[in-house]
C-alpha positions in Angstrom: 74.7 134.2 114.8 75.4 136.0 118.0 73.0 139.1 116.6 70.1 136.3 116.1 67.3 136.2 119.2 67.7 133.2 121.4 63.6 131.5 121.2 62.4 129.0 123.0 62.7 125.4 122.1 64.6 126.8 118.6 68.2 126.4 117.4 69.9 128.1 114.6 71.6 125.6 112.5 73.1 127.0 109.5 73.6 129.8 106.2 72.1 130.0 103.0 73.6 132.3 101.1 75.3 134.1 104.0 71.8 134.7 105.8 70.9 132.0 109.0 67.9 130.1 107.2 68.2 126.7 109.3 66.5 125.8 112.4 65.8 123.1 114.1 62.7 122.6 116.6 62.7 120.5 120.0 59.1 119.5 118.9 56.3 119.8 116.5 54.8 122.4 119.8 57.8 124.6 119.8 57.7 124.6 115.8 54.2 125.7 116.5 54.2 128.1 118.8 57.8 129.6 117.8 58.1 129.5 114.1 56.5 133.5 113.3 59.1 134.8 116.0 61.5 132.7 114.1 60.6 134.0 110.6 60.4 137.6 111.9 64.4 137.0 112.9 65.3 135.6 109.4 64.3 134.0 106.2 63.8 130.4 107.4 64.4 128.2 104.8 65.3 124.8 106.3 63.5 123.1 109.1 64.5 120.2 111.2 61.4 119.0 113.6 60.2 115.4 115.2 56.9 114.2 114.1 54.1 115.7 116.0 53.0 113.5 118.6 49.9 112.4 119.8 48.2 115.5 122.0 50.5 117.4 119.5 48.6 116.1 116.0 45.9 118.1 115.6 47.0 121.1 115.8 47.8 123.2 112.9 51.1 124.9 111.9 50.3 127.5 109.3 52.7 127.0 106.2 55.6 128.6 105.9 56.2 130.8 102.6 60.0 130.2 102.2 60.5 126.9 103.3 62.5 125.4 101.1 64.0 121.6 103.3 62.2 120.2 105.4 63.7 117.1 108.1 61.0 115.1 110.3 63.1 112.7 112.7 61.2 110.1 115.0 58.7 107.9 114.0 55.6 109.0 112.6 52.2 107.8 114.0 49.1 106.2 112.3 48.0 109.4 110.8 50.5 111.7 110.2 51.8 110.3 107.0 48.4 111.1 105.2 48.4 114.6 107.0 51.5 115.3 106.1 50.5 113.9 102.1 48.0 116.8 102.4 49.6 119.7 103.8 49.8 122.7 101.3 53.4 122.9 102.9 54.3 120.2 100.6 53.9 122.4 97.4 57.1 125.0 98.8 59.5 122.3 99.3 62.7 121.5 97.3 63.8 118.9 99.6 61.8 116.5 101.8 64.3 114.1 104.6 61.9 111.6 106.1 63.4 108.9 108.6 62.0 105.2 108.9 59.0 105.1 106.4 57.5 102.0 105.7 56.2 101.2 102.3 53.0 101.8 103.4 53.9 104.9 104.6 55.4 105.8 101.3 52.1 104.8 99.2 50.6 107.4 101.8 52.8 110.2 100.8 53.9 109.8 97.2 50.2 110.1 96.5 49.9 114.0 97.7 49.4 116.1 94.8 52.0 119.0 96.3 55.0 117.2 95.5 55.8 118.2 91.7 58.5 120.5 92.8 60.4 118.5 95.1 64.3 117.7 93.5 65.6 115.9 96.6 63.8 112.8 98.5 65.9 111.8 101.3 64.4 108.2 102.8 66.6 107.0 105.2 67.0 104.1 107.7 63.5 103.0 105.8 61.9 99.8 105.5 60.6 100.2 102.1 61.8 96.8 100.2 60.6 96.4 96.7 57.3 97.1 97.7 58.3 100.4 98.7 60.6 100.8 95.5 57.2 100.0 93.3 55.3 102.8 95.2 57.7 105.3 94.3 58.2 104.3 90.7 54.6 103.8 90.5 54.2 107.8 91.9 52.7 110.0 89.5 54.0 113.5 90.7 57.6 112.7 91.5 59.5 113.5 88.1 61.9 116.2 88.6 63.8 113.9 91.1 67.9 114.8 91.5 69.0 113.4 94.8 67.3 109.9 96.0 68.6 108.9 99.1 67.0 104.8 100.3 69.1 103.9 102.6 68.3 101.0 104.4 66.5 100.3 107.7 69.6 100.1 110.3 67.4 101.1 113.7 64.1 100.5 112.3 64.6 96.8 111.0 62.7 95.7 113.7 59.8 97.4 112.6 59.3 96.2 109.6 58.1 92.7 107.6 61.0 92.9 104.6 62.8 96.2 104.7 65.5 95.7 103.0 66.3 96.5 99.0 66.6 93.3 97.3 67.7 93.0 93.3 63.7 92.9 92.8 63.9 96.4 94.0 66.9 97.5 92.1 65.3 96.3 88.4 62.2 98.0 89.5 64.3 101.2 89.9 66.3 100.4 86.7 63.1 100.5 84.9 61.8 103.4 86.3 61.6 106.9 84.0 62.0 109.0 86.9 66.0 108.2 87.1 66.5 110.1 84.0 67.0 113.5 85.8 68.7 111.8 89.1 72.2 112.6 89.8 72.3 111.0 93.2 71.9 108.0 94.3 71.8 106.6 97.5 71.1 102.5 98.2 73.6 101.8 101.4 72.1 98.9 103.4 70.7 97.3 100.5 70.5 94.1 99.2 72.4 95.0 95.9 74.3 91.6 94.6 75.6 91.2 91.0 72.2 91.1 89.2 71.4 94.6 91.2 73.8 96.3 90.4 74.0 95.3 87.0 70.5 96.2 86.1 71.4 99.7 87.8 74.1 100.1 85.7 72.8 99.0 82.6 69.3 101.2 82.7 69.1 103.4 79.8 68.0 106.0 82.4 71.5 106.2 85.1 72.9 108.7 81.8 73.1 111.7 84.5 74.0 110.1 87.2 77.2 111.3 89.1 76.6 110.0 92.4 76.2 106.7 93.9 76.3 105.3 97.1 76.2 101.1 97.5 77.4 101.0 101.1 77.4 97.5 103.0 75.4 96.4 99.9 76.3 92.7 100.1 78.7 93.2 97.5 82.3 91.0 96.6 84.9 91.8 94.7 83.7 89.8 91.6 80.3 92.1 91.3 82.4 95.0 90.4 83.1 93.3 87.0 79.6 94.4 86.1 81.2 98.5 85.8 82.7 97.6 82.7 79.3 96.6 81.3 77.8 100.4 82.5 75.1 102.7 80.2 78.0 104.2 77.9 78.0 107.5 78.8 77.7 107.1 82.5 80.8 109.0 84.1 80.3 108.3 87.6 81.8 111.5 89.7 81.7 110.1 93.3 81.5 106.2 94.4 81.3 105.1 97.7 81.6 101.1 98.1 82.7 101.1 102.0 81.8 98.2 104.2 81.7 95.5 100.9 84.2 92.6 101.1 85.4 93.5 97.8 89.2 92.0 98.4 91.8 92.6 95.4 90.0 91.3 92.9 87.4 94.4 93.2 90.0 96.9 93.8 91.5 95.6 90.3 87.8 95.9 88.6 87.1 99.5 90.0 90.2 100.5 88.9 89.9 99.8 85.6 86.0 100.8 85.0 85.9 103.2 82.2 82.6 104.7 83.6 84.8 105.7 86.3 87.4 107.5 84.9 86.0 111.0 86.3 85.5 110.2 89.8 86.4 112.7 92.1 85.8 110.8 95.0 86.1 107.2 96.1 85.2 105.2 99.2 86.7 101.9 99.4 86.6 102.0 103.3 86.5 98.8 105.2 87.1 96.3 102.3 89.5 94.1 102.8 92.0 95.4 100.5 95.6 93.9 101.2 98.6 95.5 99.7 98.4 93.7 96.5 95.1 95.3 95.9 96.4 98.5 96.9 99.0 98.2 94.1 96.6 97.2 91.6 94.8 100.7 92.4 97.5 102.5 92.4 99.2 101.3 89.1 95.9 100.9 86.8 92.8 103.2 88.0 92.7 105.9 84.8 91.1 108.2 87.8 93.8 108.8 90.2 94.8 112.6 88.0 92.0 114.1 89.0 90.5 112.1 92.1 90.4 114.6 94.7 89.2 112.8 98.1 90.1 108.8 98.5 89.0 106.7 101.7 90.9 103.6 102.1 90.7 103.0 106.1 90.6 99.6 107.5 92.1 97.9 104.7 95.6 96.6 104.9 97.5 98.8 102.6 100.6 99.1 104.6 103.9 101.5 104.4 104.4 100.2 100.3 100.5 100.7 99.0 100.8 104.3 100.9 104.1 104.3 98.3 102.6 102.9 95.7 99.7 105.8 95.8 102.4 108.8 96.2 104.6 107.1 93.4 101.5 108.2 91.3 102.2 111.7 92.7 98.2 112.4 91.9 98.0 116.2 92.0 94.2 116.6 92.7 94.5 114.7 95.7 93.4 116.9 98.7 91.8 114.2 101.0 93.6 111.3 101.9 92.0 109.0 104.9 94.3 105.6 105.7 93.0 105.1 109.1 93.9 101.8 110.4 95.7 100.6 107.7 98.7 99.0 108.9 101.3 102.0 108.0 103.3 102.8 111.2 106.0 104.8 111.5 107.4 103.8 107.5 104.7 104.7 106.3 104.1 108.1 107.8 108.0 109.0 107.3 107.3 108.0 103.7 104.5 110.3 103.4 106.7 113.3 105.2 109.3 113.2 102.6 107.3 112.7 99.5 106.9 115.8 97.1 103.5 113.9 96.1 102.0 115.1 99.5 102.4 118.9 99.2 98.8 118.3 97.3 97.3 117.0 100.6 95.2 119.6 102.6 93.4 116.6 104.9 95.4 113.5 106.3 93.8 110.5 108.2 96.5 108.1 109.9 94.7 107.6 112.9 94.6 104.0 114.1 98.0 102.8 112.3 100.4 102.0 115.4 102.2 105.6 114.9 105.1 106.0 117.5 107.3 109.5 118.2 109.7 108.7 115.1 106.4 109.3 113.1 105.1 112.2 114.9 108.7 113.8 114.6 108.8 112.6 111.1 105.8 114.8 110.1 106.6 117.9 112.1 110.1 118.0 110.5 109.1 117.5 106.8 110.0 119.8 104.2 106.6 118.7 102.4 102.9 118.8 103.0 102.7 122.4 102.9 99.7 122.6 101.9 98.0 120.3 104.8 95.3 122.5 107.2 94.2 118.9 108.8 96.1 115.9 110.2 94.0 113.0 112.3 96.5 111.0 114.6 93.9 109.7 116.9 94.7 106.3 118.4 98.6 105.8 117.9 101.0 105.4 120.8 102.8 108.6 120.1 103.1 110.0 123.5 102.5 113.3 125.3 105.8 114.2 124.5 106.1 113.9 120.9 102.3 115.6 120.3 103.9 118.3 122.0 106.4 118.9 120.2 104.5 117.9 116.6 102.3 120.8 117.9 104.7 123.7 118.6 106.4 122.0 114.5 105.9 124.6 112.0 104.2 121.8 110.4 101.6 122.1 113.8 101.4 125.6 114.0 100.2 125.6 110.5 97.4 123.0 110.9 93.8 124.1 111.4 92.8 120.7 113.3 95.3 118.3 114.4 93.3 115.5 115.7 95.1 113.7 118.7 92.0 112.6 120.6 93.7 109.6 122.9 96.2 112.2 124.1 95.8 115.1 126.9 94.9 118.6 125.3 98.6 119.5 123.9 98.8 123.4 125.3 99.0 126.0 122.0 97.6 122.9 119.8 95.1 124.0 116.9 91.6 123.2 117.6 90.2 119.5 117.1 87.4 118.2 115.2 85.8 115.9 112.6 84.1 116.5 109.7 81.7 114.0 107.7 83.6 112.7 104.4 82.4 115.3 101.6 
């Protein structure tokens, strides 16, 4: 990075391969003028730009060879949707991220004729509805689809008539041939509901799916009796059904789903899970052998669900995120002295009323010795305790330990967050 040129109105993002091949552009303007001095540096092969605006429009950027992603943030104006359907650009990319479209907008772009090579369509906070669904089932070029990403409008609901993805929407999608070669699917902010998600599941063309994303999508704990109706065949890999008041009940029907008996990675975050439902998922989901990242925070699990999950002593289990679940001190000296967390190479307790006895608790144990990452943001643990958590050999081993409410502790690893895998 540090060898790269610093240009103008440019930002190097990220590696491909080893080589820098991300950047991202203050403006259409600086893409413009800067993206040949850019190329000249190295192969750029993801681009991240705002759509051009108004004085900006008509001027040309000539296409770039390698481009392989390309993200356009902002809102696009009257135009640019059908310029950007007719760019030759189009024909190079792999992956096309495009934020707030309308379904008008995607009519406008689905119909370019340079999109037969594009495996990734990322749509998100759009305001497509099942109008928008239809366009892009109705889209003659887009057939080699592996990642779909329709998340719903969130900032750009006011923009728009009927944004959101209603069950119409999902049998449309159902129905559509073009599913057959997705693996990833992304509907958060939709309007799922029972008959939704059971069409989804039941299309003959969800057989390679692996991942599925129904965030906040008006869900309760009785639609997830519709998994044990799936496509046989369908082995989900990664689920994420955060932000749906799925209760017990749901916690009891996802762990028992045979179509989920591969996942790898589960988000029940912010579900209202007590600790009965915790020990339903603990005792019956088939998955827990090989699930390797689990988010369960803001549920109520408490010090005995945390028990009832290390009891299982699952032994692919590297990610483990509880925050603000009720488990104070119990829970975290529970999780200190249980062989089951030796496994664990990320912990997230933050939020769960965590005094010294649980800081000390953690910096003393003779397990998690395999842990690089511990999150203890927003406990009452005290300057004191950090300290001495930090200078733990537990502490010195840790790559990030995550004490955010607390002074910088002096020698302490470096802090961060990272975006659930």
């Amino acid at each position: 990075m540090a060898e790269l040129p610093a240009i103008k109105g440019a930002r190097w993002e990220g590696f491909r391969r080893g080589i820098v091949a991300e950047v991202s552009f203050t403006s259409y303007e600086a893409m413009r003028a800067q993206a040949h001095v850019c190329r000249a540096a190295a192969p750029v092969e993801a681009v991240t730009v705002r759509w051009p605006r108004r004085k900006e429009a008509m001027k040309v950027v000539p296409p770039i060879a390698e481009l392989r992603e390309l993200t356009l943030t902002g809102r696009p104006f009257e135009d640019e949707i059908a310029r950007l359907a007719d760019s030759p650009q189009l024909s190079t990319l792999r992956a096309l991220t495009v934020i707030g479209l309308s379904a008008e907008d995607l009519r406008r772009l689905v119909a370019s004729p340079h999109l037969p090579g594009l495996r990734v369509l990322r749509l998100v906070s759009n305001g497509l509805g099942p109008s928008g669904v239809r366009a892009l089932t109705q889209a003659a070029t887009l057939k080699g689809l592996e990642e779909l990403d329709l998340s719903g409008p969130g900032y750009y609901d006011q923009y728009y008539e009927d944004p959101i993805i209603t069950a119409a929407g999902m049998e449309l999608l159902a129905a559509w041939t073009g599913l057959d070669r997705v693996r990833s699917l992304t509907l958060s902010g939709s309007d799922v509901r029972p008959a939704g998600l059971r069409a989804l599941l039941r299309s003959p063309h969800v057989g390679s799916l692996k991942k599925l994303s129904l965030r906040s999508g008006r869900l309760d704990g009785q639609a997830m009796a519709q998994f044990a109706s799936a496509l046989p065949g369908l082995k989900l890999e990664t689920l994420d059904l955060g932000e749906n008041v799925l209760k017990d009940v749901g916690a009891e029907y996802v762990a028992t789903a045979s179509c989920l008996r591969e996942l790898m990675t589960l988000r029940l975050d912010r579900c209202e899970i007590s600790l009965a439902g915790a020990r339903l998922l603990a005792k019956k989901a088939s998955f827990l052998g090989g699930l390797r990242r689990l988010d369960i925070g803001h549920n109520h699990f408490r010090p005995l669900g945390l028990a009832a999950l290390l009891e299982r002593a699952p032994k692919s289990l590297h990610t483990l995120r509880m925050r603000d679940n009720d488990i104070f001190d119990g829970g975290a000296e529970l999780l200190a002295g249980s062989p089951a967390s030796d496994a664990l190479l990320e912990v997230d307790l933050s939020q769960n009323g965590l005094g010294p006895a649980a800081a000390q608790a953690l910096g003393e144990s003779a397990h998690l010795r395999g842990l690089l990452i511990l999150r203890l943001a927003d406990n009452p643990i005290g300057e004191s305790a950090a300290t001495a958590l930090a200078a733990s050999p537990l502490g010195h081993r840790l790559a990030v330990l995550e004490l955010e409410n607390l002074p910088p502790v002096p020698g302490s690893p470096s802090v961060g967050d990272d975006d659930f895998p």
